[in-house]
N, C-alpha and C positions, 0 to 999 in steps of 0.2 A: 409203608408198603401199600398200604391203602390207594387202591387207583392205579396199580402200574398193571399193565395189561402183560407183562411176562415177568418171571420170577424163578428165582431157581427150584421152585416148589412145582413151576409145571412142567421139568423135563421128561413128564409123561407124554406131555403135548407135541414132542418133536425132540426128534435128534439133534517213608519216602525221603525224603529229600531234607537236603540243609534250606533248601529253597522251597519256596508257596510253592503247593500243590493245587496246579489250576484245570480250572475244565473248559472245553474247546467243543467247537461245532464236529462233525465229521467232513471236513474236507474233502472234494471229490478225488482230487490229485494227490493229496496226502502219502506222502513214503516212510517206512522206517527204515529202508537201506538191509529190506528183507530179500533180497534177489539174488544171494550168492555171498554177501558180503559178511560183516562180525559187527551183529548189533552190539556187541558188548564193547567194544574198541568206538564203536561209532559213538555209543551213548557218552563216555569219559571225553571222548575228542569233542563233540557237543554242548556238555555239560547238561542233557538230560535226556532224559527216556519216555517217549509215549504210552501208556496205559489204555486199555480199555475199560471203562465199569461199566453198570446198569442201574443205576440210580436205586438202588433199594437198600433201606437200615432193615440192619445196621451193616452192613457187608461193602458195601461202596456208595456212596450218594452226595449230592451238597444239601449243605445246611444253610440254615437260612441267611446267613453273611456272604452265600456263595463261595463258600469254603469246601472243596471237595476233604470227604474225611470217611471215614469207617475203619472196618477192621480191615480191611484187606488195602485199603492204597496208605495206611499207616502202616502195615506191617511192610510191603514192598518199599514205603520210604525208608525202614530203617533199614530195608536188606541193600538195597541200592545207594547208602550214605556209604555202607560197610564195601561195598564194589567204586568205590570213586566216582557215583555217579552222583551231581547236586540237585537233580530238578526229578521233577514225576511232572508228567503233565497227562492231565485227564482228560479221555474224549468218551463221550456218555452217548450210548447206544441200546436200543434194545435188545435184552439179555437172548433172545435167541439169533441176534446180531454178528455177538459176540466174537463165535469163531471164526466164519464167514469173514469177518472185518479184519480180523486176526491175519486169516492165510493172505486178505487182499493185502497185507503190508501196511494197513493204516493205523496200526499202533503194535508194539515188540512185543507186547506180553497183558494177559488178561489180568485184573485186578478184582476182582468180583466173588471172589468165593465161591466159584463153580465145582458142583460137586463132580468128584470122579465115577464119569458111568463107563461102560465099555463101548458103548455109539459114539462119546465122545472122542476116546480114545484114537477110534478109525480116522479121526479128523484131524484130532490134535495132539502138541506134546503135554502132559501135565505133571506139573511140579512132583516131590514129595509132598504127604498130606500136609496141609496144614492145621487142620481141625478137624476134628470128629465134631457133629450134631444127631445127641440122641433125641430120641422120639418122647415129650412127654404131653402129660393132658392139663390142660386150661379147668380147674373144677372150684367149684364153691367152695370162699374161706371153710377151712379144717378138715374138707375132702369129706364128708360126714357117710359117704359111700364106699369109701376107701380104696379107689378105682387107681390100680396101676400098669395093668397092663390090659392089653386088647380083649385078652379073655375074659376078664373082669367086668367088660361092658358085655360081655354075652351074659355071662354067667348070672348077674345080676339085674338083667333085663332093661339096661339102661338103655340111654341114646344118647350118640356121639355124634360131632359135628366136625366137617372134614373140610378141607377147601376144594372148589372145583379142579379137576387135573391131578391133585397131590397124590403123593405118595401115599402119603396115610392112608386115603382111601382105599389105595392100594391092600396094602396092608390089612386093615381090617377087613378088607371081604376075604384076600388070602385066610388070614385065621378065623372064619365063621363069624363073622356079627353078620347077622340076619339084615335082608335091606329094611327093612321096618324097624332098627332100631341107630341105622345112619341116613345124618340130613344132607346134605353139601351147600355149600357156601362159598361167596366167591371173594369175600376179602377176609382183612383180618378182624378187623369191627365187627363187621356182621357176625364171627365168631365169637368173639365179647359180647355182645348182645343176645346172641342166643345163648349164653349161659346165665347172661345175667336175668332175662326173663323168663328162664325157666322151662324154656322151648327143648334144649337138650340139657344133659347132668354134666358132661364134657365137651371138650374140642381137643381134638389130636395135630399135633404139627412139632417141629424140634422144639427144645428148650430155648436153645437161640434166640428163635421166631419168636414162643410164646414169653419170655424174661423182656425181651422190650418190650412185648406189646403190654405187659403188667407195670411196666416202669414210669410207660406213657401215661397210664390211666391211673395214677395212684389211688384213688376214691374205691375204684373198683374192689368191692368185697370176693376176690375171687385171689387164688394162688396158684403157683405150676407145680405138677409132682416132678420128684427127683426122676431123670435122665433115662432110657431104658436102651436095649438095641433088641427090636423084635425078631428073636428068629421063627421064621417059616419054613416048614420043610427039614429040619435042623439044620437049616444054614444064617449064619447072622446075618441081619440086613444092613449092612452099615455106609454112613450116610458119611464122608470127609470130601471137604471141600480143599482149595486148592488153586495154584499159580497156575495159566496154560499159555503155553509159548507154541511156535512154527514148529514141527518136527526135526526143521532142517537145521533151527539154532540150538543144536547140543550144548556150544562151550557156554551161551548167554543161561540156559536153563539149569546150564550143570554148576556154574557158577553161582547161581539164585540158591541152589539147595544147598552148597553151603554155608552162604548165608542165614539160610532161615532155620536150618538146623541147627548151627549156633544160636538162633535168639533162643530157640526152643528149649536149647540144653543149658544156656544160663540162668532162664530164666526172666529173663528181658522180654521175649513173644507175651508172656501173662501182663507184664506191668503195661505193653501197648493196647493190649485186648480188650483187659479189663471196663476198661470205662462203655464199651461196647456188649456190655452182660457177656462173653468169653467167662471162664473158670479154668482151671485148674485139670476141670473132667472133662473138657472142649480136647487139651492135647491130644495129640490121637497115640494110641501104645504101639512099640516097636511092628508089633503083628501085619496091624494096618497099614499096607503098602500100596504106593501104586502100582505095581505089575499083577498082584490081587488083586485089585481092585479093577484094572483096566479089562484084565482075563476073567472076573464074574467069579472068580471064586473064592 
């Protein structure tokens, strides 16, 4: 994630297959037969479906074989093997692209892990969740501060490291840490390095985010605390990312959920996640919906 100049960490900043999952330029002329027509009739008559991602791990990106892979264009291959459709083909765009590219027809459905906000909503249709990403802190092997929620860096008179845009930041000025005791920072390295040197005691961002970025680094003497959902205000802030389709293609999106709600309820969605730090605690619980979530409440 390092280097990419959007992310789903700055929605502050503005409102697969039996077949290789490939990635493709953005075509100027590019259609998905979004103009009236049944992308989901289209895509089996076809034999594949266009995606959009954003090039960011672990959630959509290629790796270094040119292999587009993550959690989200693996889980929509298995949702769309299970819909008779053989191909995903990926077109890599910048993540505030996304919808935009979306309503122009130049791919059926977002593959990206796009959290559900209620801006987005106005724009777009989005799946059932597919993940919950709780909030946790990046701190020194054995946590020796014992730092697990936002208060605890007040309380304690620590400093925490945020990324420019994020939510977290958010977040903790919502809950009172004082501006003299958060830094900001604009990637995730420079987050790793300001714990590692001693510059801040923590960095705040989802487990998600911070579990690869510890995975990457193995050397690094540092570990994530267990998963949290900050409420403000007493209301949870909860952070579920998610499929986003045209508003007008209901039977293609209504189709997707049940798909993806079977992997979920088998048990299948964990064994494709996994490899991508996903757990167990990533499912999101009945509660978490999208008509809550798109409605802010």
């Amino acid at each position: 994630m390092t280097g990419m100049r959007w992310t789903r960490r700055d929605f502050l900043r503005a409102s697969g297959a039996t077949g290789v999952l490939v990635a493709a330029g953005l075509p100027a002329c590019s259609r998905t037969g979004g103009g009236g027509g049944d992308p989901l009739a289209d895509a089996r008559r076809n034999g594949y479906v266009q995606a959009g991602i954003a090039g960011e791990a672990p959630y959509g990106f290629t790796d270094a074989s040119g292999h587009v892979t993550g959690e989200a264009p693996e889980v929509a291959r298995a949702v769309f093997r299970g819909l008779g459709v053989g191909e995903v083909r990926a077109t890599q765009v910048d993540f505030n692209q996304l919808i935009p590219a979306l309503n122009a027809a130049k791919f059926s459905v977002v593959a990206a892990g796009m959290f559900i906000t209620p801006q987005r909503c106005r724009n777009a249709a989005f799946s059932i969740p597919d993940y919950i990403a709780p909030t946790s802190f990046l701190v020194p092997k054995g946590n020796p501060a014992g730092v697990r929620r936002f208060e605890d860096v007040t309380a304690k008179k620590l400093t925490v490291a945020v990324l420019s845009g994020a939510v977290e930041k958010d977040y903790a000025q919502r809950l009172g840490v004082p501006p003299a005791q958060l830094q900001v920072f604009d990637t995730q390295d420079a987050l790793l390095q300001a714990v590692l040197n001693g510059r801040v005691y923590c960095a705040a961002l989802t487990n998600i985010s911070l579990n690869d970025l510890v995975r990457k680094n193995p050397a690094a003497p540092v570990e994530v605390t267990p998963g949290f959902t900050p409420v403000i205000g007493g209301k949870p802030e909860v952070q579920a990312g998610a499929f986003v389709f045209r508003p007008g293609d209901t039977a293609l999106r209504d189709a997707f959920n049940g798909g993806l709600k079977q992997l979920h309820d088998s048990g299948e969605w964990l064994r494709i996640v996994a490899p991508f730090g996903f757990t167990k605690d990533n499912l999101p619980p009945p509660e978490v919906t999208t008509e809550k979530l798109c409605s802010g409440s």
